[in-house]
Phi, psi and omega in degrees: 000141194260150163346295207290320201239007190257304191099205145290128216199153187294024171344310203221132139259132180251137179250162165268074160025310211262018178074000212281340203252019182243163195327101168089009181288165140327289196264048166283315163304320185294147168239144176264165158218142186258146183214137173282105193279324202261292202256346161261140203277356147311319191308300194282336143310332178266351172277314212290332197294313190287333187288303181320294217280272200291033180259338158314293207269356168209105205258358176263356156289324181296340215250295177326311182285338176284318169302314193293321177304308188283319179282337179317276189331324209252346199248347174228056145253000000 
């Protein structure tokens, strides 16, 4: 079944650097969604989308995400 017509599907397992995503971890339990910056043409309207919302309350992620977005952008024009 191709991508378009599947919908959301287990793809990626993500672990946490900081182990927190393991058995009794904090994040044992959380779900991620992973997004392709290079190759899905969704991805960068949705950091930035994303960069808005959290910019009050975390603004050098938010600053992280605008850079990341901009080089994206500027590097598949």
């Amino acid at each position: 079944m191709r991508d378009k017509e599947r919908g959301l599907y287990n793809k990626f397992n993500v672990t946490r650097k900081d182990g927190s995503s393991g058995v009794g971890g904090k994040h044992e339990l959380c779900k991620y969604f992973v997004l392709d910056l290079t190759h899905d043409s969704h991805a960068i309207p949705a950091i930035r989308a994303y960069a808005d919302s959290c910019r009050a309350e975390y603004p050098a992620l938010a600053g992280d995400l605008d850079r990341i977005s901009e080089y994206m952008a500027e590097r598949l024009a």
